[in-house]
C-alpha positions as CSV (number, residue, x, y, z in Angstrom):
1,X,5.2,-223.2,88.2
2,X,6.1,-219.7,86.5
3,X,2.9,-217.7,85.6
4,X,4.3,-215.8,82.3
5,X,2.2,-213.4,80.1
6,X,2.6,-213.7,76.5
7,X,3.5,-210.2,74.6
8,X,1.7,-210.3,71.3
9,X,-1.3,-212.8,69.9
10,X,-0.4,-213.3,66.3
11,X,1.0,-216.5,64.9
12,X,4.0,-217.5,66.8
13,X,2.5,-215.8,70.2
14,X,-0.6,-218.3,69.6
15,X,1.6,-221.4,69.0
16,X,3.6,-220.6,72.2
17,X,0.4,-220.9,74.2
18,X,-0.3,-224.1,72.6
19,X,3.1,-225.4,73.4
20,X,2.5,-224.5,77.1
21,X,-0.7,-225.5,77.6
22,X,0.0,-228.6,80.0
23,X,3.6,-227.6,81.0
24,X,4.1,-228.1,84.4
25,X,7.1,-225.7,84.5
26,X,5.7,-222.2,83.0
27,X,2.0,-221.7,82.2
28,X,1.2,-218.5,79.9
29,X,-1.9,-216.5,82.9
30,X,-2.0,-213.5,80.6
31,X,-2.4,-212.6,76.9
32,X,-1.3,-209.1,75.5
33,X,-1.9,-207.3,71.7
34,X,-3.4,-204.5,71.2
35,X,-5.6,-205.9,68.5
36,X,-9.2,-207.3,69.8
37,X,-9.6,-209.6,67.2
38,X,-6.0,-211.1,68.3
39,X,-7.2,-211.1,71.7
40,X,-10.3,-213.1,71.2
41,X,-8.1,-215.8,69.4
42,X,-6.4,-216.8,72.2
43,X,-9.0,-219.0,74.4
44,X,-9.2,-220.2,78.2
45,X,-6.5,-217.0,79.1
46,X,-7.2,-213.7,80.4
47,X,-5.9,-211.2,77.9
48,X,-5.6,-207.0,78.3
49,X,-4.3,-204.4,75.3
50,X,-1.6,-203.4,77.3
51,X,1.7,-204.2,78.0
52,X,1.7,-202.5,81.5
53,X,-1.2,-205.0,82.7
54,X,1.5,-207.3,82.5
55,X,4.3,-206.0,84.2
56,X,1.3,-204.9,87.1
57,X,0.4,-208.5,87.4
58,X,1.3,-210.3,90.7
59,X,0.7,-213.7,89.1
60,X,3.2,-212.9,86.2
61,X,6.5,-213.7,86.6
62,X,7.8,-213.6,83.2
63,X,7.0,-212.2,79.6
64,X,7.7,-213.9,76.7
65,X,8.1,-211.5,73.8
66,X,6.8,-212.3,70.7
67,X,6.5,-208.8,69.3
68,X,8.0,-206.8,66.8
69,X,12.3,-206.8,67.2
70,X,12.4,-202.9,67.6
71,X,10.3,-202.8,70.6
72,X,12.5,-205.7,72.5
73,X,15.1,-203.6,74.2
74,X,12.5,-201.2,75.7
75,X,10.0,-204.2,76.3
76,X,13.2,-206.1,78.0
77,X,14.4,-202.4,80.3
78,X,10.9,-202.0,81.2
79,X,10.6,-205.4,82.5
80,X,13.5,-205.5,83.9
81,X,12.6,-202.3,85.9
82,X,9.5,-204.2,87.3
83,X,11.7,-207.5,88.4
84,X,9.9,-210.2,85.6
85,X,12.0,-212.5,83.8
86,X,12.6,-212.2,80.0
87,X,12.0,-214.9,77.5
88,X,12.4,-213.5,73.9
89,X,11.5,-214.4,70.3
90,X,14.5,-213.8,67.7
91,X,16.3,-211.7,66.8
92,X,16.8,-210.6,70.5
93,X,17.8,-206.9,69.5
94,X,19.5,-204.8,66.5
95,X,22.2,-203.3,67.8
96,X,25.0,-204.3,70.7
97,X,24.1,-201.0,71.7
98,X,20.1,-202.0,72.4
99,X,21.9,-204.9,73.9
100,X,24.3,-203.9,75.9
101,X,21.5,-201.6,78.2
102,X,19.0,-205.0,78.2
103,X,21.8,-207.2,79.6
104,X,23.0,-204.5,81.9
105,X,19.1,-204.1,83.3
106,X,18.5,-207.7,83.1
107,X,21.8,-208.9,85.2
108,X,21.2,-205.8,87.8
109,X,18.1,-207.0,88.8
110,X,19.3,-210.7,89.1
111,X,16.9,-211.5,86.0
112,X,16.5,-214.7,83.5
113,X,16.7,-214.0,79.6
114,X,15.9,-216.5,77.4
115,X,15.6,-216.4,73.7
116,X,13.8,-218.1,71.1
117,X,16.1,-220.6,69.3
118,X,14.4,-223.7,69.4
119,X,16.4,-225.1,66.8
120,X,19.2,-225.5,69.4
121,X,17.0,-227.8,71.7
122,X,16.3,-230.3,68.9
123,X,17.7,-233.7,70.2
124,X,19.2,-234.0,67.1
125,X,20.7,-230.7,67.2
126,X,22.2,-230.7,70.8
127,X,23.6,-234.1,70.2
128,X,25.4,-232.7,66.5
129,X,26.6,-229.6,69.1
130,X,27.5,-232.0,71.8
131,X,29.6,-234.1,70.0
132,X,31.1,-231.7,67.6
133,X,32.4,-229.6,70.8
134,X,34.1,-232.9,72.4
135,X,36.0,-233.3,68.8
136,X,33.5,-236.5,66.9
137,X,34.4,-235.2,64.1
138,X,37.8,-233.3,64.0
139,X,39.0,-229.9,63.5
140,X,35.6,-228.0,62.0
141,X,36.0,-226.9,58.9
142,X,32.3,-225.7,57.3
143,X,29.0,-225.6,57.7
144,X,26.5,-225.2,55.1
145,X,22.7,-224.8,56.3
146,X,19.1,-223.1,54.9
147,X,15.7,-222.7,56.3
148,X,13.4,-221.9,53.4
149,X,9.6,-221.4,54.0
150,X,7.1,-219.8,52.1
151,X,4.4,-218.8,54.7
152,X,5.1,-215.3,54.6
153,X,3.2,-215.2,51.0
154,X,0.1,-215.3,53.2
155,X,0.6,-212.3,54.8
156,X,-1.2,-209.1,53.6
157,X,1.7,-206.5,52.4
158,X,1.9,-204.0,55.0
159,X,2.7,-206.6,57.9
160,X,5.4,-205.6,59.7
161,X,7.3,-208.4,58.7
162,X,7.3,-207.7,55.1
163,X,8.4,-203.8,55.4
164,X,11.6,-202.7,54.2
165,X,12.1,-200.2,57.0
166,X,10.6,-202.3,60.0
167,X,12.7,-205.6,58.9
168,X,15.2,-204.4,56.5
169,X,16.5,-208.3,55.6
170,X,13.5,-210.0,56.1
171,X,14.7,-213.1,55.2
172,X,17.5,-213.0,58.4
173,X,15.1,-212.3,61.1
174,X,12.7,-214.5,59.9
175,X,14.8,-217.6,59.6
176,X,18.2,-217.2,58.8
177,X,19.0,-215.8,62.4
178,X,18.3,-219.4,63.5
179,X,20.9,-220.6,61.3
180,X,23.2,-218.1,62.6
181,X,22.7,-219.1,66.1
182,X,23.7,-222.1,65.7
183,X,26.6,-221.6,63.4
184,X,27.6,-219.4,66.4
185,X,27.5,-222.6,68.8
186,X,29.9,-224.5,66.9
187,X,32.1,-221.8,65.7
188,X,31.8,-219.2,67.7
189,X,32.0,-215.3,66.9
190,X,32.4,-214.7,63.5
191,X,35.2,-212.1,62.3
192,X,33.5,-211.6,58.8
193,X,30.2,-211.4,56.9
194,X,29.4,-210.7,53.6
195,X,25.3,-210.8,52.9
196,X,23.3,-210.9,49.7
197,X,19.5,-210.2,49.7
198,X,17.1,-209.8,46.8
199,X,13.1,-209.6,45.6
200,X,12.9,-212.6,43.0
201,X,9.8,-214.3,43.2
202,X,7.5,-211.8,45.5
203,X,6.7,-208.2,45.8
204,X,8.2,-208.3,49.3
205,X,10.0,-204.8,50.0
206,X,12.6,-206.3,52.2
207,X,13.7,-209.5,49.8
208,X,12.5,-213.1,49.5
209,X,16.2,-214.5,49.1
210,X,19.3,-214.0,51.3
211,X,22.5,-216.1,51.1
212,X,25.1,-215.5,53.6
213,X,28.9,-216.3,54.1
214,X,30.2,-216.3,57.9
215,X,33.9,-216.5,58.2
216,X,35.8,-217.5,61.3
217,X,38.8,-217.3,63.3
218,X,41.3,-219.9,62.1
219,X,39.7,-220.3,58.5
220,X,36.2,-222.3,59.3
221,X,33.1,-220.7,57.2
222,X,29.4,-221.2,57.3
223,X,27.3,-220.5,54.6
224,X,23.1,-220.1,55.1
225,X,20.9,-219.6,52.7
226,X,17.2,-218.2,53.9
227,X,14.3,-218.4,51.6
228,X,10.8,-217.1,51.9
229,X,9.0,-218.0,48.5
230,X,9.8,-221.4,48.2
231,X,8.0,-224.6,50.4
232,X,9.8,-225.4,53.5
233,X,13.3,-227.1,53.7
234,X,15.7,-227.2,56.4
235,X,18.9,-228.8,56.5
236,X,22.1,-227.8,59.2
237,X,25.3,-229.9,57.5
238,X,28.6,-229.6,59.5
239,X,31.9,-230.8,58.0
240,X,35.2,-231.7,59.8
241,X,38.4,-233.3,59.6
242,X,37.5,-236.8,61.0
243,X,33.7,-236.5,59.5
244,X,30.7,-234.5,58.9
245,X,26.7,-234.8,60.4
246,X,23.6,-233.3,58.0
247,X,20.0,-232.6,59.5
248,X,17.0,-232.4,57.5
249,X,14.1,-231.6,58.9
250,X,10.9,-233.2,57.6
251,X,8.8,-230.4,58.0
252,X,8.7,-226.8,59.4
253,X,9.8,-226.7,63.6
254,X,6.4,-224.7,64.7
255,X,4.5,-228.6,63.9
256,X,7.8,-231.0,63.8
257,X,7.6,-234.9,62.3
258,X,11.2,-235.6,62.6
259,X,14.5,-235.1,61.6
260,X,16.7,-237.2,58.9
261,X,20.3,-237.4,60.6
262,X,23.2,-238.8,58.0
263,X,26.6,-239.5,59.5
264,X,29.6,-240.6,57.6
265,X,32.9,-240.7,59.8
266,X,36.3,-241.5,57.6
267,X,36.6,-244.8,56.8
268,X,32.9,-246.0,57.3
269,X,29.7,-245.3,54.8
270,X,27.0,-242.7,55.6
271,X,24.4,-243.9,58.2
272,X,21.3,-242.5,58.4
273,X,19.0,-242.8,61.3
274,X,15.4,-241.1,62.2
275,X,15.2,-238.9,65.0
276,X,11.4,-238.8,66.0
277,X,9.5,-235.7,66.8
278,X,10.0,-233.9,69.6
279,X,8.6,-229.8,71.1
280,X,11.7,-227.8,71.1
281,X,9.5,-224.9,70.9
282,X,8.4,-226.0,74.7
283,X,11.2,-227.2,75.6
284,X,13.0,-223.8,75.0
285,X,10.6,-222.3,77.5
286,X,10.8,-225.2,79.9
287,X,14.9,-224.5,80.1
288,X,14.4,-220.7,80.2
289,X,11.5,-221.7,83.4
290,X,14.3,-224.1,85.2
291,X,16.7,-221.4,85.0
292,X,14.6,-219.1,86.9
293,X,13.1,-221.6,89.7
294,X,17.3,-222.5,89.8
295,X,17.1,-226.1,88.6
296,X,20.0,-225.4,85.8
297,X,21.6,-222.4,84.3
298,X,19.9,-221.4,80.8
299,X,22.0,-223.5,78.1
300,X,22.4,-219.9,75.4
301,X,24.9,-218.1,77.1
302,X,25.0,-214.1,77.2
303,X,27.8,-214.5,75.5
304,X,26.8,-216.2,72.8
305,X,23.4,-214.0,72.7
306,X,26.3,-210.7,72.1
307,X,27.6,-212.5,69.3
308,X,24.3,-213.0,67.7
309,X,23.0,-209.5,67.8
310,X,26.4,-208.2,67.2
311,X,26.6,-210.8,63.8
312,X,23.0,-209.8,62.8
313,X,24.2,-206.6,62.6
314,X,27.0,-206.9,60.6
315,X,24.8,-209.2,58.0
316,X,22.3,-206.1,57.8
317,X,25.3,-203.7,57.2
318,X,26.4,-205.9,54.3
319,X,22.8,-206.7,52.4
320,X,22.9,-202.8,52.7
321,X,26.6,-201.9,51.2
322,X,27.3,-205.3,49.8
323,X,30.9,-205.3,51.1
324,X,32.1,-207.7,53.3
325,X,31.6,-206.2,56.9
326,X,33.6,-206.8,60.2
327,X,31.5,-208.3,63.2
């Protein structure tokens, strides 16, 4: 059993200790924000205001960071520093830079990191990747995908999440970096981004609207689209030359009721099948807490984590110059 302590109480840093409450791999023993009243929502765990207690803890032996994205690089080196593991929410830093020093402290000290894309251990989702990678459906040629939610219009305006300077493109750390991910693990690195973000329907400062267009080596494209001020939809569709798979998710990951998979391969009709709910969120976690006790290596490689930052920061470059940007 891995003791972790959870790095910040608000919403998703509550339904993490939900999800792990009768895991049998990684048990949150610790609860950190520096905010009492976030403190006394999280029941049945010790919690402390600072991050230090944590990292001074001999029962923790990882943090999951569920903070604010600027703080992750320091939050991962100083962690790294005091030998516990890293598990950390999306988007896993800014800059290759911020990166590059986090992988270097992490992989020094013979470290796990793990990071928060659930959407990749949906059953439905590894099977698509699975299958797509051994050639089911031919030569990829496209994906189209959104995650649209509105439950940012609940948050007071000067969250953090909403500021134009704290999370420039709101929309693409909030969901859109999900979609990114996993355009990543069917396509790879992108060459080319060009990014569109705009205020529509809210007064948020950093946009309620982002459409993206991903280009890759040899032609393929994936285009997202990430809305927060519209009720939740999610759909991953990938096309290819012998076929093409569409997800749809019933309702929003953090309480899942199922996914709606369609299949149509050439020359047969589009079957669709139910695939029933299942805790990706957990078992996210659960991989990240094999990795470290040496049961299997953690399924997001480092690689794949470079071209994610390294693509997030090309789609902020672009919102901000709207030109198309190299990766």
């Amino acid at each position: 059993m891995i003791g972790a302590a959870i790095i910040g109480l608000g919403w998703w840093g509550r339904t993490i200790a939900r999800a792990l409450a009768d895991s049998e791999l990684i048990r949150p023993v610790l609860g950190i924000d520096p905010s009492p009243t976030a403190r006394a929502g999280l029941a049945g765990i010790e919690t402390a205001a600072e991050f230090e207690r944590a990292l001074e803890n001999p029962r923790v032996q990882a943090v999951i960071l569920c903070t604010p994205h600027w703080l992750h690089g320091e939050q991962i080196l100083a962690a790294a520093r005091a030998g516990r593991h890293v598990f950390c929410e999306k988007p896993l830093c800014t800059t290759t830079e911020e990166l590059g020093h986090a992988l270097a402290a992490i992989n020094g000290a013979g470290l796990v990191l793990g990071i928060g894309h659930e959407r990749r251990f949906e059953p439905a989702v590894r099977t698509l990747i699975t299958e797509a990678r051994a050639g089911h459906f031919g030569t990829l040629l496209g994906i189209e995908a959104h995650f649209n939610q509105d439950k940012f219009l609940a948050l007071p305006a000067d969250n953090w999440r909403l500021s134009a300077t704290a999370a420039p493109v709101g929309p693409l750390s909030a969901t859109g970096i999900h979609l990114v991910d996993l355009s990543i693990a069917l396509l790879g690195q992108p060459e080319k981004v060009w990014a569109r973000v705009s205020t529509r329907a809210t007064s948020f400062a950093n946009g309620d609207t982002l459409s993206i267009t991903l280009g890759f080596a040899g032609g393929a494209t994936s285009t997202i689209h990430a809305i927060l001020a519209t009720p939740f939809a999610g759909r991953l569709a990938v096309f290819g030359s012998a076929g093409w798979r569409a997800i749809s998710d019933r309702t929003h990951p953090e309480a899942p009721s199922g996914w709606d998979v369609t299949t149509t391969l050439r020359g047969g009709v589009p079957e669709t099948i139910f695939a029933p709910p299942y805790p990706a969120v957990r078992a996210n976690l659960e991989a990240f807490a094999a990795a470290i006790l040496g049961h299997a290596a953690y399924p997001v490689t480092q690689a794949e984590m470079r071209a994610n930052v390294a693509t997030f920061a090309a789609i902020t470059r672009s919102a901000a110059s709207g030109a198309l940007e190299t990766v």
